[in-house]
N, C-alpha and C positions, 0 to 999 in steps of 0.2 A: 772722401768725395772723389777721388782721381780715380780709386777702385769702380767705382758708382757709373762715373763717365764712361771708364774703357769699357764695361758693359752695357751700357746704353747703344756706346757708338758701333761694337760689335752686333746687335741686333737688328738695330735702323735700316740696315741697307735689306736685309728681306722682306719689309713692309712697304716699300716704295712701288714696285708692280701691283698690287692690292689697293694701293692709295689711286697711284695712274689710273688703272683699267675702271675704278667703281667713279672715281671723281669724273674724269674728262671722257671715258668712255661714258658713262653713265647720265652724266651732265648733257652730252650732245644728243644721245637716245631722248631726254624728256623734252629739252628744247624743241626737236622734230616733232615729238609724239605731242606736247601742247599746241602745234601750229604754231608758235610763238606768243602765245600768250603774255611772256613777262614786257614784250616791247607795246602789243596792241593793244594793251591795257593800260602803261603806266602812267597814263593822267589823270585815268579813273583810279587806282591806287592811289595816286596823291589825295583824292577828295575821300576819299575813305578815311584816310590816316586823317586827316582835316577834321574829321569828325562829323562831315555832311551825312553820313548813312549808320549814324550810331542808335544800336537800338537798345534803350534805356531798362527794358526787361527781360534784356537777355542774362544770360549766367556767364559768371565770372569774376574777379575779382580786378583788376585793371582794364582801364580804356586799350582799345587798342595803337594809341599814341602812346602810351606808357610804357605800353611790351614793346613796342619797338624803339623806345628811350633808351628801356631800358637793355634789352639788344644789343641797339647799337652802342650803349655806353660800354657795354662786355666785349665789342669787337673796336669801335673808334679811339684807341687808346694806343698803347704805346706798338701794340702790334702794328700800328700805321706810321709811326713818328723812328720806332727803332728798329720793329722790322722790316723796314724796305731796307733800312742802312744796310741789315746783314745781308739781307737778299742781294742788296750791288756789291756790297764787299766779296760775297761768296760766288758769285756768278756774273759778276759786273752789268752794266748799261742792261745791256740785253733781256735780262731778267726779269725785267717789267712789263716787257711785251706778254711774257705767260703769267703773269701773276695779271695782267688784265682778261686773257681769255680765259682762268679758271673763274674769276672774276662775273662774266656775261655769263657762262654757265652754272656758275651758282645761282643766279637769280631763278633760273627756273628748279633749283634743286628747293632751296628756299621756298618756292613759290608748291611746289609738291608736299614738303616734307611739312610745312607751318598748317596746310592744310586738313595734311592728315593729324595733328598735333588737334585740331576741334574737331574733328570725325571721330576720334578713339578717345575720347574722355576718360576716365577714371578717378578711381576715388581713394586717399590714401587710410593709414588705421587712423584717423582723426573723422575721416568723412568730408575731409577737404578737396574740391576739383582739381584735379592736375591733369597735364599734357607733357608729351614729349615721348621720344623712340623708344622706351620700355612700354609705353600705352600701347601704343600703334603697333607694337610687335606684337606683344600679345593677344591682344584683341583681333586686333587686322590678320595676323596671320594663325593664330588660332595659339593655344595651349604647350603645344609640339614645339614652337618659334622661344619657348621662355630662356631655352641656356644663351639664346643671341644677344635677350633682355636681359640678361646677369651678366652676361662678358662687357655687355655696352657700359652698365654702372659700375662694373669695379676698374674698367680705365678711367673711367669719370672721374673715380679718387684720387686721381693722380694728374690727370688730363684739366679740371676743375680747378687745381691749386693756382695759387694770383702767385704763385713764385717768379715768373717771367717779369710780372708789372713790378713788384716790389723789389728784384735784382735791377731793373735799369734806372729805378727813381733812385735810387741809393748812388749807383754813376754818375747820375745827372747833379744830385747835390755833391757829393765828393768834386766832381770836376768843377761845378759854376760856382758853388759857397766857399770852395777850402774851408774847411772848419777847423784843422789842425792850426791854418793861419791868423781866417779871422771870426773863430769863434772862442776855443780854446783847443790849447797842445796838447794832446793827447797823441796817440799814434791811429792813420787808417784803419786798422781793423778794428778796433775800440770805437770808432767812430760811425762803421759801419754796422756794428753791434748795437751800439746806440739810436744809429738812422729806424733797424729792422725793430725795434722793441717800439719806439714813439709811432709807427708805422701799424704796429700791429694794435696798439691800444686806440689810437683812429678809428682803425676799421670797426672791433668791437664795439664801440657804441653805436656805430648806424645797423653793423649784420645781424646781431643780436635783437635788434627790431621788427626782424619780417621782411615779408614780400611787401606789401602796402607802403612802409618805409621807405625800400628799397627802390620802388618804379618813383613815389613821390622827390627822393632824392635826386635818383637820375634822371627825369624828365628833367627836372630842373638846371643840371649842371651842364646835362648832352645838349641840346642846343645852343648854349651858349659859349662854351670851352671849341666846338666843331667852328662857332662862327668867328671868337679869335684869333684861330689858329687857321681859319682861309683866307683872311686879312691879312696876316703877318703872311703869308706864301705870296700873295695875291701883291703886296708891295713891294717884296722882293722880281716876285716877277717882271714889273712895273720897270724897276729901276734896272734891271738886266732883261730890257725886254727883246733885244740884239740875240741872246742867247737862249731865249725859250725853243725857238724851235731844231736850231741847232740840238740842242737836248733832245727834243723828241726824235726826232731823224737820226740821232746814234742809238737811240732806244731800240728802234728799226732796223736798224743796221746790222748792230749787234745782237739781234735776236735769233739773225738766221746766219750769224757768223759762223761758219761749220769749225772754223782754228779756233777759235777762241778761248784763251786759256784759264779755264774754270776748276771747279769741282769734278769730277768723273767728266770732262768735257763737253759736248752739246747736250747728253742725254740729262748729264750733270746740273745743266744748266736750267731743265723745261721743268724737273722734280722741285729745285729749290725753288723757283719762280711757281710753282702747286704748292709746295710745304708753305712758302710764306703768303699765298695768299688764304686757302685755308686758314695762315694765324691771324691774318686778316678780319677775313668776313664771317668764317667759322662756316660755312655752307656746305653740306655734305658731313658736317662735325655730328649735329644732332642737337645742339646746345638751345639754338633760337627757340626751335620748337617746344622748349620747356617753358619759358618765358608768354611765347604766341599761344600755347594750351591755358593759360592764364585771363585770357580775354574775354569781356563781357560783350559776346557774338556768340547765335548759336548758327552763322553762316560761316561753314569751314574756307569757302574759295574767295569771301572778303578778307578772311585773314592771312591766307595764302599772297595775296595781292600786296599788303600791306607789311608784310616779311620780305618780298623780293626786294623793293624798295635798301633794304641793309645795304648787299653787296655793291649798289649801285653807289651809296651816302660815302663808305667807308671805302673802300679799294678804288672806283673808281675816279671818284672825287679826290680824296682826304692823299689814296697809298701818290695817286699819279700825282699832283702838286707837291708831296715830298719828295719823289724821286727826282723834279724837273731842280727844286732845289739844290739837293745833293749834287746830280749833275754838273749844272750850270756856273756852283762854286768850286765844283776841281776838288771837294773834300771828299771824291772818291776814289780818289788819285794816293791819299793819304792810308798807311796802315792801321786804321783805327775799324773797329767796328760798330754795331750798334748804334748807341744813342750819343755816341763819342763822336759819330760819323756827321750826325744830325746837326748838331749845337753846333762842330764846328764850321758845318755850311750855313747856319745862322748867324754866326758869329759876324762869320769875312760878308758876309750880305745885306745885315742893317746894325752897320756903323760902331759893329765892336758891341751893341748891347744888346744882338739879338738870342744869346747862348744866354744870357736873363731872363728874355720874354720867354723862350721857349722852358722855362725850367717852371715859369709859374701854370704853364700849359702844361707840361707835364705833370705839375701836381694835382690840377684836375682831371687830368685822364687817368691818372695810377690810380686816385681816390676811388672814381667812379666806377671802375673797372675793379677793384678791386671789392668794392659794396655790391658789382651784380655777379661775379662767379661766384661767391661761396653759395650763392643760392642754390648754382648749378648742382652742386658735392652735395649739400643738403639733401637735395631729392634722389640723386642717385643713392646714398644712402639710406633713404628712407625707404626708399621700391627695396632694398636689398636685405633690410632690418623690417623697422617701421617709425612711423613719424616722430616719436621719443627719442629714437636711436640719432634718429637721422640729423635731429639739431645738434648733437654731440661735434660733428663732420666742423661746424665752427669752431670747435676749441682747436683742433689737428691744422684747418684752415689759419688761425692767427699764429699757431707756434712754426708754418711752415714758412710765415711770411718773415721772421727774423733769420729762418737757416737762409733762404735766400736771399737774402742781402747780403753776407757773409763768402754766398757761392760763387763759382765762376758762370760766366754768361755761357759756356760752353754747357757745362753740366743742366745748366736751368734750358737751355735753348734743347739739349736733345733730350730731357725726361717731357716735355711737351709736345717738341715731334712725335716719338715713340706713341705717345700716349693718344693722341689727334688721331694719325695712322693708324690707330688700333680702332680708335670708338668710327671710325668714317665704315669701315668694313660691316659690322650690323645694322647701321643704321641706313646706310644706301642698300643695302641686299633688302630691305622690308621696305625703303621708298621704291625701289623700282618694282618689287613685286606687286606693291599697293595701288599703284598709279593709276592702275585701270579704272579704279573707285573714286580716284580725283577727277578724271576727266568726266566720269557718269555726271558728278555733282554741277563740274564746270561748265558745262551741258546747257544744265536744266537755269544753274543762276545767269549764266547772259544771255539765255532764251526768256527770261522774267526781265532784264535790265533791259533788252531788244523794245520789251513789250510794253513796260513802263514808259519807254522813254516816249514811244509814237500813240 
């Protein structure tokens, strides 16, 4: 594993100007080139998702509430609860400032990329509909674009795995159950062995279910796990309400702190604040689009509408009330990272039992999150094999969920960066090239919404 790491960590740093320039350059090119689209629309988004403009015989196999359940259950998860931690451990306050503005830029990356995801349909060896950046590569950009569509699936294999969710639930219980104390004595890593195996047999019986399964689960867990866990933020807030804005005005502060002593220092500081929102909202990843290619719409720019919507639920909402958290209890003051950082800003916050609450929120976020990526790995292997092959990707999927509980958060933290950085690269190079076939569409649907409406 340590061998694993020092090569991980030796490649990471030349993926970073590839990640900057397609993310943030890229992201502020479609924002301009949509006239802003993701803001002057998003109420009409909302009633989409709502399911005001659903049409009953279009194709597909989920609502489009569903694909973005389930979505957002693959991004509102522990990447919002333990990845902010690291992101302020690693680059402190300030961090959150750029993990918002990759943030507003992903909605319209989202909003491009979800679109093309119902523009380039496909079919796999079963005859089943699918979407997502192998579709749209191919298709969209022609025949020539496929070695872009094979690099994007085989970081998927890797990029795909729920090793990150299933490394900090195993933390989360280790730290708030002691089970060596008050379950039985055994030793930590026995125990953590133990967590990764019960962990992994979970999952199999919802993964091994399907897509159907899968959106029917998460619809169901995502809204309600997001709404206890803005309550629990939202009465913390309440009761250090003295302190909210102090918090955000060091956010500010420290964003454009030129000293500030980080990771590679200021430049250090705008990357980690992209890498974790990326693990955030996944925009520019290519992942959503897999999930939004799944909806019973044959209108690409309603579904576009209804994917921007993520970034907004999950980093703006979800990542900014845990980092005021963090913040405001001084638990980032402490040498802990991750989800150690989280619990114990819950902890000193409601009353000594909030490092409880937050572990049974955690267990519906790891759950959820971990029933909608294997789908991702699924289909990247199945474009790379075919659909036979491709459900195989769960058995690799459960056996990687026990090595990661075992692993260090370093090692699981950069075989994910690596692998995000890697799949953002073909998949933005065919969204930006694509784009121009989004706005024709864009065009024409709110010139019919214009016309409908008077």
């Amino acid at each position: 594993m340590n061998y694993l790491n020092d090569f991980l960590s030796t490649i990471l740093p030349y993926t970073e100007w590839p990640m900057f320039m397609l993310l943030i350059g890229g992201g502020l090119f479609l924002l301009f080139y949509s006239k802003f689209v993701p803001f002057r629309f998003f109420g009409h988004a909302i009633a989409i998702t709502s399911g005001k403009y659903d049409d009953k015989e279009a194709k597909g196999d989920v609502s489009s509430f569903q694909a973005l359940s389930a979505a957002v259950a693959a991004t509102v998860g522990l990447g919002n609860i333990s990845g902010v931690a690291i992101a302020i451990h690693d680059g402190g306050p300030g961090v959150v400032f750029w993990i918002w503005v990759t943030a507003i830029l992903g909605m319209g990356i989202k909003f491009y990329s979800c679109s093309l995801s119902i523009m380039f349909r496909g079919e796999d060896s079963d005859g089943n509909l699918q979407g997502g950046p192998m579709f749209y590569i191919t298709q969209g950009l022609g025949k020539k674009a496929k070695p872009l569509a094979v690099f994007f699936c085989i970081c998927g294999l890797f990029g795909f795995l729920g090793v990150f969710t299933a490394n900090q639930f195993t933390e989360t219980f280790m730290s708030v159950i002691k089970p060596s104390e008050t379950i039985f004595a055994m030793g930590d890593e026995s125990w953590k062995w133990t967590v990764g195996i019960f962990l992994a047999i979970i999952t199999s019986f919802v993964i091994f279910g399907g897509l159907t399964k899968i959106a029917k689960v998460a619809s169901t867990i995502v809204p309600f796990m997001v709404m206890v866990y803005l309550v629990a933020v939202v009465v913390v807030m309440v009761l250090n309400a003295g302190q909210v804005w102090p918090s955000l005005k060091l956010i500010f502060t420290e964003a454009w702190n030129f000293k500030t002593i980080v990771t590679g220092g200021f430049w250090g500081l705008v990357i980690i604040g992209v890498r974790r929102a990326m693990f955030s909202n996944e925009a520019g990843l290519g992942s959503a689009p897999m999930y939004h290619g799944q909806s019973k719409t044959d209108n690409p720019i309603k579904e576009g509408l209804v994917a921007m919507l993520g970034p907004f639920i999950d980093t703006i909402m979800v990542c900014t009330f845990t980092a005021i958290v963090i913040i405001l209890s001084g638990a980032y003051t402490e040498d802990v990272s991750g989800i150690l950082m989280t619990l114990e800003a819950f902890e000193r916050t409601l009353f000594g039992y909030g490092d409880d609450l937050l572990m049974l929120i955690v267990t519906a976020f790891a759950f959820s999150t971990l029933f909608t990526y294997s789908y991702y790995g699924v289909k990247s292997l199945s474009y790379l094999t075919n659909a036979r092959i491709g459900k195989l990707y769960n058995v690799y999927f459960v056996i990687m969920i026990i090595f990661a509980a075992v692993a260090s958060l370093e090692l699981v933290k950069n075989l994910i960066d690596l692998s995000y950085a890697l799949m953002v690269i073909p998949n933005m190079i065919a969204v930006l090239l694509l784009a121009p076939k989004v706005n024709v569409a864009a065009k024409a649907y709110f010139k019919k919404l214009k016309n409908d409406k008077a």
